[in-house]
Structures are given as structure tokens and as C-alpha cells.
C-alpha positions in Angstrom: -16.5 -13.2 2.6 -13.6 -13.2 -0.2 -10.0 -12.5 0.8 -10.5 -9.3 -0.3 -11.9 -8.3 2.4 -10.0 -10.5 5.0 -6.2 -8.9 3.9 -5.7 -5.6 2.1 -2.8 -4.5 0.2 0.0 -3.3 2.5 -0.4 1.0 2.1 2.8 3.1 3.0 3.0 3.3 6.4 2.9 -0.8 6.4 5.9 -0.9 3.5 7.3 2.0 6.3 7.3 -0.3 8.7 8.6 -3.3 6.7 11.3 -1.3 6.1 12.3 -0.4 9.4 12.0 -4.0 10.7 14.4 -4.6 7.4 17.1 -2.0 7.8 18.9 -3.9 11.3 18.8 -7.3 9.7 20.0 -6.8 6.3 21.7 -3.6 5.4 25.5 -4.0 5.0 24.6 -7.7 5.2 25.4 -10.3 1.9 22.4 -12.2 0.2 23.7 -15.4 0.3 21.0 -16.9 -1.8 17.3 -16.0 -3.4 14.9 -19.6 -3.1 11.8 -18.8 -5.2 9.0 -21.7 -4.7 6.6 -20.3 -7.2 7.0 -19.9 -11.0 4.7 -16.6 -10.8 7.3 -15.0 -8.7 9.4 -13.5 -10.7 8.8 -11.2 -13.9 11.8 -10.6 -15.3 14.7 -12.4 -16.9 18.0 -10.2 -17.0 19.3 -9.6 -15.3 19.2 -13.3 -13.6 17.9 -13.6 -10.1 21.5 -14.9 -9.3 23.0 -11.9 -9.6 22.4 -10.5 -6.6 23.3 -14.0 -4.3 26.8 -13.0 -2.4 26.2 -8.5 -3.1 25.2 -6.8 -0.2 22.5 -4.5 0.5 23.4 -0.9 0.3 19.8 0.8 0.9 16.1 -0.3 0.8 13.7 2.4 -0.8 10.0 2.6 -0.7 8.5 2.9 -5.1 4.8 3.2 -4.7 3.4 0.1 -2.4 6.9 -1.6 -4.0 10.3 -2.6 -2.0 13.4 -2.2 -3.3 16.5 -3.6 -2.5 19.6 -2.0 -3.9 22.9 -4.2 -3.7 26.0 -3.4 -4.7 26.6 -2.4 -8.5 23.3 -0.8 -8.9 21.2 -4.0 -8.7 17.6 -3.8 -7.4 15.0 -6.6 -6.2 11.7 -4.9 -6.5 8.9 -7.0 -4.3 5.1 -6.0 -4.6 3.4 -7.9 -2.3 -0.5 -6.7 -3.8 -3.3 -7.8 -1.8 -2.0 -11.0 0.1 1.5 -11.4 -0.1 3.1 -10.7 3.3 6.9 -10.5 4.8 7.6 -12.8 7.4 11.9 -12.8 9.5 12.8 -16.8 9.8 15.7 -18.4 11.2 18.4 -18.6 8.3 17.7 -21.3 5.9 13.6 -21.6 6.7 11.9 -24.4 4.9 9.6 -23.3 2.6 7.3 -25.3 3.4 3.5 -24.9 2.1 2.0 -23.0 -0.8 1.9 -20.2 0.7 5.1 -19.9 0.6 6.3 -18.5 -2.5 10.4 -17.4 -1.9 13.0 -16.4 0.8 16.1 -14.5 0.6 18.8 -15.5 3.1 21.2 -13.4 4.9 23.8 -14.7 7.3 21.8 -13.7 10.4 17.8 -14.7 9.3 15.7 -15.7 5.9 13.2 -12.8 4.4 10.8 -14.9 3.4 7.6 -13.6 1.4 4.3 -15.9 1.9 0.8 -15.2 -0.1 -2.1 -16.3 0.9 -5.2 -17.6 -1.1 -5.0 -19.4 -4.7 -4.2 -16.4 -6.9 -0.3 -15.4 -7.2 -0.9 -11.9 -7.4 2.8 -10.9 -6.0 6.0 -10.0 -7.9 9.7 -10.0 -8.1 11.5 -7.6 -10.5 15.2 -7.7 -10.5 16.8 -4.3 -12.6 20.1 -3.0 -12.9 20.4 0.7 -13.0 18.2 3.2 -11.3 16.7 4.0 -15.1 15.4 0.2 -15.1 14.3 0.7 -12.1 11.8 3.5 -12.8 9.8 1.4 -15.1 7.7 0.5 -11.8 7.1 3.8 -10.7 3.4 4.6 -11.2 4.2 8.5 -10.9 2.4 9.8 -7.8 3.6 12.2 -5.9 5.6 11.9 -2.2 3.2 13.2 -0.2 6.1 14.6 2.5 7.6 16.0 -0.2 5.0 17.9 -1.7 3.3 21.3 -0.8 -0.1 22.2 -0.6 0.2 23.3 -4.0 1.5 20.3 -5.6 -1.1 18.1 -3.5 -3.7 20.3 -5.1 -2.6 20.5 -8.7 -1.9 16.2 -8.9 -5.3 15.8 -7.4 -6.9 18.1 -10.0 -5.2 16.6 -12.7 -8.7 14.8 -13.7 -12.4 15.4 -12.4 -12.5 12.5 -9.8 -13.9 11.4 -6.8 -12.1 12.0 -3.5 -11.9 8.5 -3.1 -10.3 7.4 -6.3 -7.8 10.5 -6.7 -6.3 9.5 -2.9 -6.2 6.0 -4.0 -4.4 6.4 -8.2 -0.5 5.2 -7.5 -0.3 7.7 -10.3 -1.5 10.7 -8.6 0.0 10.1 -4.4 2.0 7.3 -3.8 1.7 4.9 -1.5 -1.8 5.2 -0.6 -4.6 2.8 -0.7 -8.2 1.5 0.1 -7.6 1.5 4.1 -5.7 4.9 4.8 -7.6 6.4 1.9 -11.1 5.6 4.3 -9.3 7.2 7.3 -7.8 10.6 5.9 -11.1 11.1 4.5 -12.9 10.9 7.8 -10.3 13.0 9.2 -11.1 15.9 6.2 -14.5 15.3 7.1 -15.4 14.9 3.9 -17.3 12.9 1.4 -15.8 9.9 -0.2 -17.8 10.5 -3.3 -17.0 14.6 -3.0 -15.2 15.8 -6.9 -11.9 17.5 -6.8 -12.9 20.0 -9.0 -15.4 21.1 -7.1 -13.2 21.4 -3.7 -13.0 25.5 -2.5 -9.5 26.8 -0.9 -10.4 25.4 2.5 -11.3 22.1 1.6 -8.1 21.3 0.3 -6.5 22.6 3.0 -8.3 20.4 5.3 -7.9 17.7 2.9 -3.9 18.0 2.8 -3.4 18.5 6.5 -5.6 15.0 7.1 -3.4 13.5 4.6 -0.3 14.3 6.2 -1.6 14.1 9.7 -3.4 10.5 9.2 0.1 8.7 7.5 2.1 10.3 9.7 -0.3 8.8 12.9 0.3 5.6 11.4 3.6 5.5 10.0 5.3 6.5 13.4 2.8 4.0 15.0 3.7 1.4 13.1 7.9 1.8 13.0 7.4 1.9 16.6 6.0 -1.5 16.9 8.5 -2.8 14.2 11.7 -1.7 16.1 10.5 -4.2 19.0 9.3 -7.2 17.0 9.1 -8.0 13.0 5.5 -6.8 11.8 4.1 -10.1 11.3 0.8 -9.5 11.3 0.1 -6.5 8.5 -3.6 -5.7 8.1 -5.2 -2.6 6.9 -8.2 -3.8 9.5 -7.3 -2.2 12.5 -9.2 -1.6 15.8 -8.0 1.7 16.3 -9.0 2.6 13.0 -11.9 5.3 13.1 -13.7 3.7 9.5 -12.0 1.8 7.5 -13.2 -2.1 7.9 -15.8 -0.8 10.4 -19.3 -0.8 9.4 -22.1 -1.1 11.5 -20.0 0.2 14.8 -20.0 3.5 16.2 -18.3 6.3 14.6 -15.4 7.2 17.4 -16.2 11.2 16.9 -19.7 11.2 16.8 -21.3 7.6 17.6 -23.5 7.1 14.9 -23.0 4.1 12.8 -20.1 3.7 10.2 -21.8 3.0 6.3 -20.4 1.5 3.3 -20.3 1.5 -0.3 -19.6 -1.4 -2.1 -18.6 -1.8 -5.7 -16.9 -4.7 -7.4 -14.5 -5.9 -5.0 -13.9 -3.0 -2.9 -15.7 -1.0 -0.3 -15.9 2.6 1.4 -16.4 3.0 4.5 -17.2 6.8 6.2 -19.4 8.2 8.7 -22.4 9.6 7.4 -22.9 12.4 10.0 -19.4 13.2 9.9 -18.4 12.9 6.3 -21.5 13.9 4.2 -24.0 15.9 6.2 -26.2 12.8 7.0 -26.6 11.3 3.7 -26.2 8.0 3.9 -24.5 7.1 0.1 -24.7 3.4 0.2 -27.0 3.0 -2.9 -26.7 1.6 -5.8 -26.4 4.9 -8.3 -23.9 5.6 -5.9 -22.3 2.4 -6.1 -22.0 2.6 -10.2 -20.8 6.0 -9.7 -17.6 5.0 -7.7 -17.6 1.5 -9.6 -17.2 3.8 -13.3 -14.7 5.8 -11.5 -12.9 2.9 -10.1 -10.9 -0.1 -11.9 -12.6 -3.1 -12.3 -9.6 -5.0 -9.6 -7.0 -3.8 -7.6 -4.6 -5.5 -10.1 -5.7 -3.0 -12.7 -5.7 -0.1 -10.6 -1.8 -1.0 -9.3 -1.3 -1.8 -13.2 -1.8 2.6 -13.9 1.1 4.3 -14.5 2.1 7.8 -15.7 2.1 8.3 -19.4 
């Protein structure tokens, strides 16, 4: 099994979380200095990295799967942590010790330091000035709290896609990925491999109440358990999940057993009986049909932005 399957790209209500671990230890608080261990870290070059060492943090803001720290005269960090990079709260000048370890930023009372696992250094570090430079990272999706039924619908329809993939383009909703994408969708009670255009009135209804109602489940989950301890251990594989990361075990609504689809690197997981009127979909036209619909990698699907 790859480490694709072992992690999974930290969705919104994990960055959520992050952020409300974050906003106690850091905000109004100086950044006394940025250690970066790997040369793949960081993508930009101006403005230096230095620049933000001895600024303090004014506000952190969620772009996409991104965080992004805004210091004092409009300077931004911007970290993606993609599949396997995770946060981790040290004591205040932690060793970085390790490969693994790829950088830490340290504040008078603790180091923020960002670990990766596996061989490929799939994380980033932008550093902008200006809230213009910092759009350049937005992929374009839409807020999901901040949008009506309406706007869910229309950025949805924009192309003829799969349920699956439309949930999961940064430049259609923000924020959402493989995991939560699984568990609204089971939610809906609806197909994975169902076409937007093709959805009546009531389906997207259904469709944008499960969105709302599965991040917000999670999201308020999750900042709970992060106001009592820093998340250290961010999965999208979790037990109380109803699909996602679940195949072969009992579907919690209806106990029949939780399928799969699997294409390239990625999966599906839904509940046949639930989710597509018995049909089990895990075959291999199937499998083409969400793999042509689908990036080849999760690099290239968190590489599409808005044109």
C-alpha cells in the first residue's frame, strides 16, 4: 500500500483546525526566525524569507487547502502541506532533526514546525507581499458558507462532470478533497459517478444541504479537539467516518458493505445500496470513466486554477 493511501491531503475542516490550534500561540506574537531544512521548500524568491523574522502575525486565513500567515506590512507565508506534509507545536528552538523534517518557524512561546513524510517533497512555502500577490494561489472555488444554493449550483454546472470530480476541483469549492468529498456524497445519497448536468431541483438541494451539513460535522469536531491539544495526528481516515477509507465494512446506515473505485492513485469509496440503487460501480469502464475525468495526480489536480 503507497502513501497515498496511508495520509491524505489535509481538506478544510483539518486546515480549520490547524488554524484554531494556531490562533493562541502565534497571533500578536513576533517570528523570531524561519529554519527551512529542505531546498524544495520554498518557491519563491522576493520577497526573501527573512523578511518576515521579527514582524508579527496579524491574522491567519484559510486559501483553498493553503495557510496563510499575514504579518505586519502586508507580508504573507503561504504553506501547502499537499498529501504528506503535516504541522506539528515544539518547544521553541526544536531540532530539526530527521528528513522529515523540512522547516520550523519560531515564536517566543513554541516552534511551528512542518514535517513531510515519504521521499517526494511535495509541500510549499510561498512568501508574497500584498494581498494582489497573494491571490496568485487561489484556485478560484467558491466558499461554500458563503455561497447560496444558487451559486453552489451554478459553479458546479460550470462543466458536465462527475459528482465526484466537481466536489473535489479547488477551482469549483474550495477546500474540499478526496475524504470529505466520499462523505457528503453518502450523506446526498448519491452516486459518486452521478453528472451535474443531469441533477433535477431536489438533488441539488440534497446535494448542498450534505455539503454544508458534512463540513460543518467536521469542522466543529475537529476545532473542538484542537482547543484542548495541537492536532497532531491529521488523517482524512477516520473511524467515525461513514465511507471514506472504509471498504469492505459495514455501511453505518444500512449495513451492507462499503465499495470502491479505484483509478490511478486515488479511490471512491460509497455504499452501493445507499448511494446508487445497488449497483455496485467498481469496474473497470467505470474506473476509466472517473480516471478521464480525474487528473492523472493530486499534484495536477491542486495545480488547476481559474482562468
Amino acid at each position: 500500500m503507497g502513501i497515498l493511501f496511508l495520509l491524505s491531503m489535509p481538506e478544510l475542516p483539518d486546515i480549520a483546525a490547524y488554524m484554531t490550534a494556531l490562533e493562541p500561540r502565534i497571533i500578536g506574537q513576533p517570528l523570531e526566525r524561519v529554519r527551512v531544512a529542505s531546498a524544495f521548500l520554498l518557491r519563491t524568491a522576493q520577497p526573501p524569507l527573512s523578511a518576515a523574522e521579527g514582524k508579527h502575525v496579524r491574522e491567519l486565513r484559510r486559501i483553498g487547502k493553503r495557510i496563510a500567515f499575514g504579518f505586519e506590512d502586508d507580508l504573507w507565508l503561504v504553506l501547502h502541506l499537499m498529501i504528506a506534509g503535516r504541522l506539528h507545536w515544539r518547544p521553541s528552538g526544536a531540532k530539526l532533526a530527521g528528513r522529515q523534517n523540512l522547516g520550523a518557524f519560531d515564536f517566543p512561546d513554541g516552534s511551528l514546525v512542518l514535517t513531510e513524510a515519504g521521499t517526494k517533497r511535495r509541500a510549499s512555502l510561498h512568501v508574497f507581499h500584498g494581498e494582489e500577490a497573494l491571490s496568485s494561489v487561489d484556485p478560484g472555488g467558491i466558499e461554500v458558507f458563503e455561497s447560496d444554493l444558487d451559486t453552489f449550483r451554478a459553479a458546479l454546472m460550470t462543466e458536465n462532470r462527475t459528482l465526484k470530480r466537481a466536489l473535489t476541483d479547488p477551482r469549483v469549492l474550495s477546500g474540499i478533497g478526496n475524504a470529505y468529498s466520499d462523505e457528503i456524497l453518502h450523506v446526498a445519497k448519491m452516486s459518486p459517478i452521478a453528472l451535474t448536468h443531469k441533477l433535477n431541483p431536489e438533488e441539488w438541494e440534497r446535494l448542498y444541504a450534505a455539503t454544508r451539513e458534512t463540513l460543518t460535522l467536521w469542522m466543529d469536531r475537529l476545532k473542538a479537539e484542537a482547543k484542548t491539544a495541537f492536532p497532531e495526528k491529521v488523517t482524512a481516515f477516520r473511524k467515525d467516518m461513514a465511507v471514506h477509507g472504509r471498504f469492505g465494512e459495514p455501511c453505518p446506515r444500512c449495513g451492507e458493505k462499503i465499495q470502491r473505485i479505484r483509478y490511478a492513485d486515488n479511490e471512491t469509496n460509497y455504499c452501493a445500496k445507499c448511494q446508487t440503487g445497488g449497483k455496485v460501480l467498481a469496474d473497470r469502464s467505470l474506473s476509466r470513466l472517473l480516471g478521464k475525468d480525474w487528473p492523472r495526480t493530486l499534484d495536477e489536480l491542486e495545480a488547476l486554477k481559474k482562468r
